[in-house]
N, C-alpha and C positions, 0 to 999 in steps of 0.2 A: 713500325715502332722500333724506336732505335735499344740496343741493350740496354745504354745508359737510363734509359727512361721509362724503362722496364723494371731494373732493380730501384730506380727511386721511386716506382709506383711500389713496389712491393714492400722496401722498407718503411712509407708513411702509411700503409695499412697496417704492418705490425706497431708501429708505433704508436698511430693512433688507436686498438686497438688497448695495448698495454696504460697508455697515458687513462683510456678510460675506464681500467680498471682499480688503476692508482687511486684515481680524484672517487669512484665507486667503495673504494674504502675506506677512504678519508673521511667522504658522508658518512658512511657506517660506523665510523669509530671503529675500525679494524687499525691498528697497527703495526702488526709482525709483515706486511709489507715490504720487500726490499725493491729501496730506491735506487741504489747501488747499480742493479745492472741499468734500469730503465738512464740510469745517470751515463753509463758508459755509452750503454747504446745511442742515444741521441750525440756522445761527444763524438761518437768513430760517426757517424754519419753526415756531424758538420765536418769532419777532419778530413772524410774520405771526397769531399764535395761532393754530395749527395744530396743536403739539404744546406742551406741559409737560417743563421739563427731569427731570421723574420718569421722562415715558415716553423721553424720550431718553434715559437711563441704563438702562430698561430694555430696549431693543435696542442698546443696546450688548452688554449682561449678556448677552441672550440671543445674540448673534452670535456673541461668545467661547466661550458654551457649546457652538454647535453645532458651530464648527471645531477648538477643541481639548479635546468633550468630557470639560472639568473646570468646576467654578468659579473665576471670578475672583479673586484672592485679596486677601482685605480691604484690605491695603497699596494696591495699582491700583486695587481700587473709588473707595478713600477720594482717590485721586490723579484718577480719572476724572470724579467729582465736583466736588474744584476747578478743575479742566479744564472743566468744561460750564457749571459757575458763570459763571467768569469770560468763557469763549465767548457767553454769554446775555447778560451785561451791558451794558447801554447803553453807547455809547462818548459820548467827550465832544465828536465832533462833529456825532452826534445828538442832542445835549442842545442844541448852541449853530446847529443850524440853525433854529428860529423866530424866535432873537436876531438874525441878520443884516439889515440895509437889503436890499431888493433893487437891481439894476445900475439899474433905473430912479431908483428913488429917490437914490440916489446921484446923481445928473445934475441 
């Protein structure tokens, strides 16, 4: 088993993992929850090419399924989708970090 598919086995068990603890307190009506990292971590994972935002949509699907065995309902899929879209997307002060002088240069 190659490294690479070692640490991607490993980051979608933490993930899925955490994704079912999320949607576990969401049922509960818990929410002091932070989504914050679970938001990071799924963006360095599709950044790092580690995961595809398919298979991120698909633990997500699948998490929701297993804590409040139903499906997703198209409405939130289609919602959780522009949600992961837009979480994946390059920001524009990764677009504008090769464009910078460095502090050296500047001097």
């Amino acid at each position: 088993m190659s490294q690479i598919s070692i640490s991607k086995k490993s980051y979608l068990t933490s993930l899925r993992n955490r994704l079912k603890q999320l949607y576990e307190a969401q049922e509960s009506g818990y929410t002091d929850i932070n989504e914050d990292w679970i938001s990071g971590f799924m963006a360095a994972g599709y950044h790092s090419g580690l995961v595809t935002l398919s298979e991120l949509k698909l633990e997500h699907l699948c998490a929701y399924r297993k804590v409040s065995n139903e499906i997703m309902s198209e409405e939130r899929e289609a919602d959780l989708e522009v949600w992961l879209t837009r979480l994946c997307k390059p920001t524009l002060q990764s677009k504008r970090r090769g464009d910078r002088p460095s502090a050296a240069m500047q001097k």
